[in-house]
Structures are given as structure tokens and as C-alpha cells.
VEXMI-104417 format. One record per residue (C-alpha): x, y, z; residue in one letter. Coordinates in steps of 0.25 Angstrom, whole numbers, plus 5000, padded with zeros to 4 digits. Each point is the difference from the previous one (the first is absolute). Layout:
<sites>
XYZA;...
</sites>
This chain:
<sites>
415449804968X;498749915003X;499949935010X;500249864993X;501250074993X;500750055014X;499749865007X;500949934988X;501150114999X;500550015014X;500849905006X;499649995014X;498750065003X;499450025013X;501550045005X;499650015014X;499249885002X;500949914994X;501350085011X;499049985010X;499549854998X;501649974997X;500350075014X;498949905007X;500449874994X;501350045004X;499649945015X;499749874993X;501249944993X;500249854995X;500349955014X;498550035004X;499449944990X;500849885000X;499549985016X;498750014995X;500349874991X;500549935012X;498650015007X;498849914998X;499150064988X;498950045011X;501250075008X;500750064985X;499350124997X;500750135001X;499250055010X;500950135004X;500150044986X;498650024996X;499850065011X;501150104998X;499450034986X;498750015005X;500650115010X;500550064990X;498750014990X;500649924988X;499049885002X;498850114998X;500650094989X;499049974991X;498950015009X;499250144996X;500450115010X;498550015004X;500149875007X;501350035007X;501249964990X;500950044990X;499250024988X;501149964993X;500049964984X;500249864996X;501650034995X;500150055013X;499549875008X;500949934989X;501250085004X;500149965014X;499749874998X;501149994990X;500850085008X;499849895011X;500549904992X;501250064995X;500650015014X;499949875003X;498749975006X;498749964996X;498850094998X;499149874999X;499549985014X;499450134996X;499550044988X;498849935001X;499550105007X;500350114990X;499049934988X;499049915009X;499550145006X;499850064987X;498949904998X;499250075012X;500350144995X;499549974987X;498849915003X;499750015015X;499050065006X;500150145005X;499949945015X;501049914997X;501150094994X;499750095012X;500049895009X;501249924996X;501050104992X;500350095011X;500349895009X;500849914989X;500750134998X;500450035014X;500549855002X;498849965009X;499649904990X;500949924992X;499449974986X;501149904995X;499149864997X;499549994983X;499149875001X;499949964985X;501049874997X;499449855003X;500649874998X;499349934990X;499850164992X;501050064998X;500150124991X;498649944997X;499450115010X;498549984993X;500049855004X;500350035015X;499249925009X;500150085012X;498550055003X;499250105007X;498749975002X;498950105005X;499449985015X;499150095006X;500850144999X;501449924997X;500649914993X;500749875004X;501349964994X;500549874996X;501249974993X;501550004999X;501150104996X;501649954997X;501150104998X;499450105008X;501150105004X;500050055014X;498749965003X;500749965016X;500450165000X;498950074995X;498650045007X;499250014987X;499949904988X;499450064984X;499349864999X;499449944986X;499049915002X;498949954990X;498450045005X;499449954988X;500449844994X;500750024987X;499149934991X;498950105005X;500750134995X;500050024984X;501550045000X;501049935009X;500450115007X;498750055005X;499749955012X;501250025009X;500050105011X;501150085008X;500050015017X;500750075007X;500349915012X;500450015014X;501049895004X;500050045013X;498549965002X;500149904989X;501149915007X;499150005014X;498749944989X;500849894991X;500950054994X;501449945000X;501450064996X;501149914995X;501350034999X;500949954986X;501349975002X;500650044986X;501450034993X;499650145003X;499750095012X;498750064995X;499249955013X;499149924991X;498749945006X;498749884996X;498850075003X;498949925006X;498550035001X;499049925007X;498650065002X;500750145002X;498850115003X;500350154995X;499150115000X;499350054988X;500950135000X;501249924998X;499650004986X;500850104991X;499050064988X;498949914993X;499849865003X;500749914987X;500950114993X;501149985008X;500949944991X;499950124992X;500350105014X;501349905001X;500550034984X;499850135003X;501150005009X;500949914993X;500750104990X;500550075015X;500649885004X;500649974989X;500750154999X;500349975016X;500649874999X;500750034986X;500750125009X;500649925010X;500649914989X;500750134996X;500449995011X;500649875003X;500750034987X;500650105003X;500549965014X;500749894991X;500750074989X;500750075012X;500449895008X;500449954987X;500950114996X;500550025011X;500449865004X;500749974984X;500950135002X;500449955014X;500149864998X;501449954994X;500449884992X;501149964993X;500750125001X;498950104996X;498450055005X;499149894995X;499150124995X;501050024990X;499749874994X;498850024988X;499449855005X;499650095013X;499750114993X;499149974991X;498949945007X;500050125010X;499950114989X;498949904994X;499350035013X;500050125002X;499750044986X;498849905002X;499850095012X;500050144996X;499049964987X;499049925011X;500150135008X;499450104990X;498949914998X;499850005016X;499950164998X;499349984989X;498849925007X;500150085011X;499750134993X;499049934991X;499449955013X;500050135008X;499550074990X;498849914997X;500349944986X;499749864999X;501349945003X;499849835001X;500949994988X;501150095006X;499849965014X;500249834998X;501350034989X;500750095011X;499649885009X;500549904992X;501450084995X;500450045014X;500149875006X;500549944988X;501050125001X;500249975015X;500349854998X;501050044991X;500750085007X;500149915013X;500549884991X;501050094996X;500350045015X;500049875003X;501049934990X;500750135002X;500349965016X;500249864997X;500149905012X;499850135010X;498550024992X;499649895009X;500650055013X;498750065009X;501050135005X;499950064984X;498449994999X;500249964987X;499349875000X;499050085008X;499550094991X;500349914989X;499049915005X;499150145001X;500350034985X;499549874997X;498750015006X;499650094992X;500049924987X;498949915006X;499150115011X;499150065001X;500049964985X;500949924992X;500650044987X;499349914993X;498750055002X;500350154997X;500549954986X;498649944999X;499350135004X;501050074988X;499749904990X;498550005002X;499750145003X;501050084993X;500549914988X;498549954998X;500749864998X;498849905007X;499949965014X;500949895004X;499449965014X;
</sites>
């Protein structure tokens, strides 16, 4: 069998990771994370979980063994995330660090993969912070208005940064900022560097964090930059081709994050099931009745077909075939396939759905988040319909 072959046909790959990860999620069950959502956001992040996978190496598995971790594949990266999620906890305070460091290992320089992977990889330095998203852009990255302008051997950083995950619990930020004005740059999305910043000096030099309180614990941050000085080495590759290093990235996020919507699926067909055989109305199991079956075998058919494409990306990915195509449908079919089935856990649970000691209205929340970040449906279809049906661009 080839590699991609073997990655499709065997059920649960990476056997021992995912027994291991299981075994450590084990210490945090729904009643940890639901004290979590009783805290103030600044107070909420999961602090003792990421540091238990830290400990255990899982937030550097795809670090490159030179530089101290794993050297894991992306399906392997993929598989504890969605492992995560299937037990009923939530890889996202983490994975971050998973892609964002990929950037510095495929563009750094060789001082700053030297410098910074080992010590990302060891948990010295948190990496967890992705500065793109700005109020008035949106998924609009090329007009972002937050600059960086050259002084002396630095650069001086003005601007703002909203949706910024984990920006309060991370020592490092991947920062996108524009050094040359767009309407000096022949294409739109020249012109726009990446920086690897350090919040920990940042914050004592202007820079403000500010915690959003939202329907989910994602420990969501504004950004703010007011004459913030960073050294000339913060920069990561050339100067103005930085929206091209963040692309390059995005495929692994989206096989990452496509993963741990497996994931939640899959932790909801099981409550599912096993709460319509339980559960008992009018005389008989309510999983007997075909109103409750149907939508949770629609689900997990939904979630079996939206799983081969998130092997089939991640093969693709690891092997270095260009992959966007692949990598944005698994994207958009596993949370599609995720929401499905935590409708269908939820409607299955009834009034008890809403009840906090299930978690079902707490991962619910998580599957839904997905549909929307760290990109919507809406603009994978675009991608799809422009690049891979040739149809014109609609945006």
C-alpha cells in the first residue's frame, strides 16, 4: 500500500497517540471546562491543560526533530487535535501553535528557527497569538491598515488587531502588517510583511491587550498598537511578501482545524447514540423512533465522507502536492459535518441539550464556530468557484 493508500484504509491511525491523548484528556472532564466559563475571559484559558500537552510534547509534534520536537506529519498533528476534541475538550486554545510555527520554519531565518523552535518546543515560549483579522477588513487581509514602518534598524507598529485568539496567554504574536501603502505596490498583496513579535516586550512599549467577552471561551483579544518599536530581526523572510508566507501556511490550518471538527463529530454521534438507546418515551428507546434516527445517521455519513477528504489533504499536504483545493473542501465538509451532528445531538437530548452538566450546548457552541473561523464557509466556496471551477471572481 502507498502511503496515501494506508492513511485512507485504516480506521484509527496513529493508535498510540490517539490512546495516549485519550488517557490525558481523561484528567479534564466537562466539569473543568465548565469552571473555566464561570471565570472572567482574562481569568478563562485552560492554563493547566496546555500545559499538560506541552509536557507531553503534542503542542510541538510538528516541530522538525532537529529543533527539539516530534517531527511529526500533518495527519499526525491532525489526529491529536481531533482526538482532543472527541473527548470532550477543546484543542483550540492550542493549535495555533501547531501551524503559526510552520511559518518560522519555512521562511525564518536560520537564526530564528535556531533561536525560537527549540524553545517553543520545549514550552519556554508560547507561540499561540496570529495577528491578521481587523475591524473594518475582515477576510479583506490585503486592505489591512495596521503598519510597520521602518526606523533606524526597526520598525514601529501602529495599528489594531480584533479576534485575536490567545493573545493574553501567548509570549509570541505572527503579526501582519503593511510596510509599503497599497496604492504603491502593483498587486494588492504586495506590500505586506510578517513579524514575529514579542508580547512580552511589546506590552511594556504600547501595546494593549483586550480581552472579548463572547458566546464562546476562546479567550479572544483587541490588539492595540501605538508607536510599538521592534527590531529589525522581528521580521520573518523579505520585507512585502508576507501575505504570500501566511498562504503558505493556510492549507496546514486548514487540514489542522478540519481534524478537530472530526473530532467534535465524532464526540457527538456517541453521545448521541448512546443517549437515544437509553433514553425512554412512551414505552420504547427514543433511538427507535426513525425522526431521531435519521438525522444522526445523516451526520455521521456526512462525517465519514468529510474525513476521507481530511486524509486526503493531509496526505496530499505531506507529500507536497499542491493541495489548496483539498485542503479548503475537507475544511468546509468537516464543520459542515460537525454542525450536523451536534444538531442532531442536540435535538436528540431535548430540554437536557441545554443543561451545562451534558456539555452539549458547550461543544455545540464549539461546532458552531467553526462555520464562521478562522474562515467562514462562505469564503471557501469562493476559493472553490474561482480557482477550481474557473467560474469569476465574486469578491
Amino acid at each position: 500500500m502507498s502511503d496515501f493508500e494506508l492513511s485512507v484504509a485504516v480506521e484509527e491511525d496513529y493508535r498510540e497517540i490517539r490512546e495516549q491523548v485519550r488517557a490525558l484528556c481523561a484528567d479534564f472532564p466537562g466539569e473543568y471546562w465548565q469552571k473555566l466559563e464561570d471565570q472572567p475571559p482574562e481569568s478563562s484559558y485552560p492554563t493547566e491543560f496546555i500545559e499538560a500537552l506541552t509536557a507531553a510534547g503534542y503542542l510541538a509534534a510538528l516541530i522538525p526533530e532537529e529543533y527539539g520536537g516530534a517531527g511529526l506529519p500533518i495527519r499526525g498533528g491532525g489526529v491529536i487535535l481531533e482526538t482532543i476534541n472527541a473527548t470532550g475538550c477543546n484543542a483550540s486554545p492550542g493549535h495555533a501553535q501547531m501551524y503559526t510555527m510552520g511559518t518560522i520554519l519555512r521562511h525564518g531565518s536560520k537564526e530564528q528557527k535556531q533561536y525560537y523552535l527549540p524553545q517553543i518546543a520545549r514550552g519556554e515560549l508560547r507561540l499561540q497569538a496570529f495577528g491578521v483579522t481587523e475591524p473594518t477588513t475582515g477576510s479583506d487581509t490585503t486592505q489591512l491598515k495596521t503598519r510597520a514602518e521602518k526606523r533606524g534598524n526597526g520598525y514601529v507598529i501602529n495599528g489594531q488587531k480584533v479576534w485575536t485568539s490567545r493573545a493574553a496567554h501567548s509570549d509570541l504574536m505572527l503579526l501582519l502588517a503593511r510596510t509599503t501603502p497599497a496604492d504603491k505596490c502593483e498587486k494588492r498583496t504586495d506590500g505586506i510583511s510578517t513579524f514575529l513579535i514579542d508580547l512580552r516586550e511589546a506590552q511594556k512599549n504600547g501595546c494593549t491587550i483586550t480581552p472579548i467577552k463572547a458566546m464562546i471561551n476562546h479567550n479572544t483579544c483587541e490588539v492595540f498598537f501605538d508607536n510599538v518599536p521592534i527590531p529589525g530581526d522581528a521580521l520573518i523572510g523579505e520585507e512585502g511578501k508576507g501575505f504570500r508566507y501566511i498562504l503558505d501556511g493556510m492549507n496546514a490550518e486548514r487540514c489542522l482545524v478540519a481534524s478537530e471538527s472530526i473530532g467534535d463529530g465524532r464526540y457527538f454521534i456517541e453521545k448521541t447514540v448512546n443517549y437515544a438507546n437509553e433514553r425512554v418515551v412512551f414505552g420504547r428507546p427514543i433511538g427507535q423512533n426513525q425522526g431521531i434516527q435519521f438525522p444522526i445517521a445523516q451526520g455521521y455519513a456526512q462525517l465519514e465522507a468529510a474525513d476521507l477528504m481530511v486524509r486526503k489533504a493531509s496526505a496530499m499536504f505531506d507529500a507536497l502536492i499542491p493541495c489548496g483545493a483539498e485542503a479548503n473542501i475537507s475544511r468546509l465538509l468537516a464543520c459542515e459535518a460537525a454542525w450536523a451532528c451536534a444538531e442532531a445531538c442536540f435535538t436528540t437530548h431535548g430540554g437536557f441539550a441545554f443543561a451545562r452538566e451534558y456539555d452539549i450546548e458547550r461543544k455545540w457552541r464549539d461546532a458552531r464556530l467553526y462555520r464562521t473561523a478562522p474562515i467562514s464557509t462562505n469564503m471557501i466556496l469562493n476559493y472553490v468557484a474561482q480557482h477550481v471551477l474557473g467560474l469569476p471572481r465574486s469578491y
